[in-house]
Backbone as numpy.savetxt, mean C-alpha at the origin, in Angstrom:
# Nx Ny Nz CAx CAy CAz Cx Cy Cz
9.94 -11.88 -1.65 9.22 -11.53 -2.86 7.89 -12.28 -2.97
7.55 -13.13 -2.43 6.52 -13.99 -2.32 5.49 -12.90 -1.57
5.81 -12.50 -0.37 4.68 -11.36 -0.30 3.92 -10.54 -1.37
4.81 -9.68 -2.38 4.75 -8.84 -3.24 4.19 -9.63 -4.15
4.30 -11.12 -4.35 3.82 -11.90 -5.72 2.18 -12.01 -5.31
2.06 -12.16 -4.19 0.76 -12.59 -3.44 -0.22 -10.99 -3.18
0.68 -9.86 -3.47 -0.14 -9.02 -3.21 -0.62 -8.26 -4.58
0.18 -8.21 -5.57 0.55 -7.97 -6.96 -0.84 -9.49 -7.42
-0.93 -10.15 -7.08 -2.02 -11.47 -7.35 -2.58 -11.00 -8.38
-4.15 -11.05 -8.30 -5.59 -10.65 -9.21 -5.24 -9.12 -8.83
-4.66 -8.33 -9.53 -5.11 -6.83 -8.82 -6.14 -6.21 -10.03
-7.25 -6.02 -9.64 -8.10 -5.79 -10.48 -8.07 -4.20 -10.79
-7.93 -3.48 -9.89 -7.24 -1.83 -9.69 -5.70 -1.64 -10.73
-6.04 -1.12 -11.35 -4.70 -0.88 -11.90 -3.69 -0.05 -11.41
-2.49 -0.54 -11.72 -1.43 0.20 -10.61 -1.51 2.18 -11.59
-1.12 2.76 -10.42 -1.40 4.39 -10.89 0.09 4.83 -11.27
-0.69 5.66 -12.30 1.20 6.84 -12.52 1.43 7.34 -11.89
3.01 7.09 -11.43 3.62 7.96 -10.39 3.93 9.00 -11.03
3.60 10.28 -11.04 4.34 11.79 -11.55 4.93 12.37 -9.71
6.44 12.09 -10.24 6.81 12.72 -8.97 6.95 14.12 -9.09
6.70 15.02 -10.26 6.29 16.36 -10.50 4.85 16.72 -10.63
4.11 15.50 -10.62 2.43 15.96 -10.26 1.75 16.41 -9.28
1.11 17.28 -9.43 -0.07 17.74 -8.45 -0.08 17.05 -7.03
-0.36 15.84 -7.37 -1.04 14.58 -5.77 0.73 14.13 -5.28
1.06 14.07 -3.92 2.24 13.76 -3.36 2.37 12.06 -3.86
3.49 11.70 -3.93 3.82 10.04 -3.95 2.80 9.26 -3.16
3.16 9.58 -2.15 2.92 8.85 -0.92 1.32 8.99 -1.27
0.36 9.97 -0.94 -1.02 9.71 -1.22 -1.50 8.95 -2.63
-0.75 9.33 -3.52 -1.16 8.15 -4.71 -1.30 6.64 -4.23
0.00 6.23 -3.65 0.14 4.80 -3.40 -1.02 4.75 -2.48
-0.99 6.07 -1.07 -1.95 4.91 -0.31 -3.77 5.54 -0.90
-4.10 6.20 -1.78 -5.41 6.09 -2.45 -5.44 4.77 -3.12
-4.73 4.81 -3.79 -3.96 2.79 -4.43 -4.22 1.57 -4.10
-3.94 1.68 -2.68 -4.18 0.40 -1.68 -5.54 0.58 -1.38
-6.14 1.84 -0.42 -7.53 2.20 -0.05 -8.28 2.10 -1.16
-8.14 2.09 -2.56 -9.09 1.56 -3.59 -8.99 -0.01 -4.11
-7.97 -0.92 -3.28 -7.83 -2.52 -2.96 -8.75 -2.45 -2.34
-8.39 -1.75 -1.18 -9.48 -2.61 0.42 -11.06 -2.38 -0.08
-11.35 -0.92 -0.84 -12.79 -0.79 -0.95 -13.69 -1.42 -2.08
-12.48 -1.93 -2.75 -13.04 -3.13 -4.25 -12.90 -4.69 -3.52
-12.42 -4.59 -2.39 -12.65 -5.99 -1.66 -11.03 -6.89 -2.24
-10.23 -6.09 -3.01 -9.04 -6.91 -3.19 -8.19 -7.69 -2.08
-8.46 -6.30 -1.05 -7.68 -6.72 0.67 -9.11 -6.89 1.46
-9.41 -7.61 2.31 -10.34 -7.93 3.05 -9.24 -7.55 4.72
-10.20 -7.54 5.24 -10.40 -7.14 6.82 -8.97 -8.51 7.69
-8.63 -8.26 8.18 -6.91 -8.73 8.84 -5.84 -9.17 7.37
-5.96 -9.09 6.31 -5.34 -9.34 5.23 -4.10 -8.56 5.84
-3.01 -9.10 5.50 -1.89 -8.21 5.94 -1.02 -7.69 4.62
-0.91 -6.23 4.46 -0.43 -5.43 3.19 1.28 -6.14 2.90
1.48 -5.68 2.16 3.18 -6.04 2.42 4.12 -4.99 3.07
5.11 -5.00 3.63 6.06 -4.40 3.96 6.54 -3.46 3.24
7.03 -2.25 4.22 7.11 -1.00 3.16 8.50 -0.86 2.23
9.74 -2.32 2.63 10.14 -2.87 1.46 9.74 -3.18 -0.26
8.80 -4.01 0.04 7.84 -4.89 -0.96 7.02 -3.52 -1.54
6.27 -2.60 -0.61 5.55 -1.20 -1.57 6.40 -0.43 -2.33
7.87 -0.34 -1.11 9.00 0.26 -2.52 9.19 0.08 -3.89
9.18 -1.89 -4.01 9.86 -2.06 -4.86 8.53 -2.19 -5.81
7.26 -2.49 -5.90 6.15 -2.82 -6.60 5.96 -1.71 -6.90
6.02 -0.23 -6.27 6.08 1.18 -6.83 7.28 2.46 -7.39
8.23 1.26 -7.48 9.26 1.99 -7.83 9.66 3.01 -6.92
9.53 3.06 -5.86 9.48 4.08 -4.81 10.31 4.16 -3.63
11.51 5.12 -3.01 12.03 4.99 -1.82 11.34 4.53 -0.96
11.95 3.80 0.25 11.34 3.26 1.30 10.57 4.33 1.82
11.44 5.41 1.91 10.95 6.47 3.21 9.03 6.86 2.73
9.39 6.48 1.23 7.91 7.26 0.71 6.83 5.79 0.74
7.22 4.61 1.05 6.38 3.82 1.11 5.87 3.95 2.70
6.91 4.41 3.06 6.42 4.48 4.74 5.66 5.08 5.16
5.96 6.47 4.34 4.34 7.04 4.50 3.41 6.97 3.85
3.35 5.80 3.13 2.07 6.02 2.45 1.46 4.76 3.52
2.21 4.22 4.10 1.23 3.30 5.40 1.07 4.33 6.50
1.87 4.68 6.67 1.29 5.61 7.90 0.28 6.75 7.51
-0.06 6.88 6.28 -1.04 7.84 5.94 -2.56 6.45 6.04
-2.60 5.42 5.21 -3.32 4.41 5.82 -3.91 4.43 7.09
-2.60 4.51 8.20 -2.94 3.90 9.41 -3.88 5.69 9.80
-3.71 6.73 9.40 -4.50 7.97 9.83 -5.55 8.39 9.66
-5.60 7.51 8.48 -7.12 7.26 7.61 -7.81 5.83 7.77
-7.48 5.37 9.23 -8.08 4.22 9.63 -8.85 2.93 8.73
-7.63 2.67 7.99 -7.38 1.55 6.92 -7.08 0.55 7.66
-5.71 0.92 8.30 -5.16 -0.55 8.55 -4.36 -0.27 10.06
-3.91 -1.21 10.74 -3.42 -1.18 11.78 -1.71 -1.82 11.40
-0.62 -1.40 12.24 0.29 -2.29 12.29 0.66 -2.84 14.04
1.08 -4.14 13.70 1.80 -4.61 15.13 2.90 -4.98 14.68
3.65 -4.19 16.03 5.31 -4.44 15.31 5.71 -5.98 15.65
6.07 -6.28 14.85 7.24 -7.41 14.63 6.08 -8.37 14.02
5.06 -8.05 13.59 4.04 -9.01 13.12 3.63 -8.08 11.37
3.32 -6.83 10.92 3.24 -6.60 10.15 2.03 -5.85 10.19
1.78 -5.24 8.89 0.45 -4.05 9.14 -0.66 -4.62 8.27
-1.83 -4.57 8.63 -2.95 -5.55 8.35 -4.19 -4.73 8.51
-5.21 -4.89 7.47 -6.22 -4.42 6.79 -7.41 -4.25 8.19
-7.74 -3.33 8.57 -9.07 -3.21 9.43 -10.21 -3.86 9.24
């Protein structure tokens, strides 16, 4: 939880409504979410995001849908992951 406390920090972005009957999918909310961290400078460049545990639980959200909202990240050349080390800000 210390990840999540450290990423949850100063968030100057306010966290977004999830409508899981809205228009925009889960998963792209969260990762427009994060991609409006990195571009307000909240996450800086090797900052490492939290685990798609820690995005679950800070978004109220199944794992499976935190997962893609990093792997939508990593397609939209945000962030990189290395396995067994964690996924971290470009």
């Amino acid at each position: 939880m210390q990840a999540i406390a450290a990423y949850c920090g100063s968030m100057s972005t306010e966290m977004p409504h999830i409508d899981p009957k809205g228009p925009k999918l889960v998963y792209v909310v969260i990762a427009d979410h994060i991609e409006a961290r990195i571009k307000a400078g909240e996450l800086k460049s090797e900052d490492r995001i939290p685990g798609e545990i820690d995005i679950a639980a800070k978004y109220e959200v199944a794992r499976m849908t935190a997962g893609r909202a990093v792997k939508e990240l990593r397609e939209r050349g945000l962030v990189h992951t290395v396995r067994g080390k964690g996924t971290f800000v470009v």
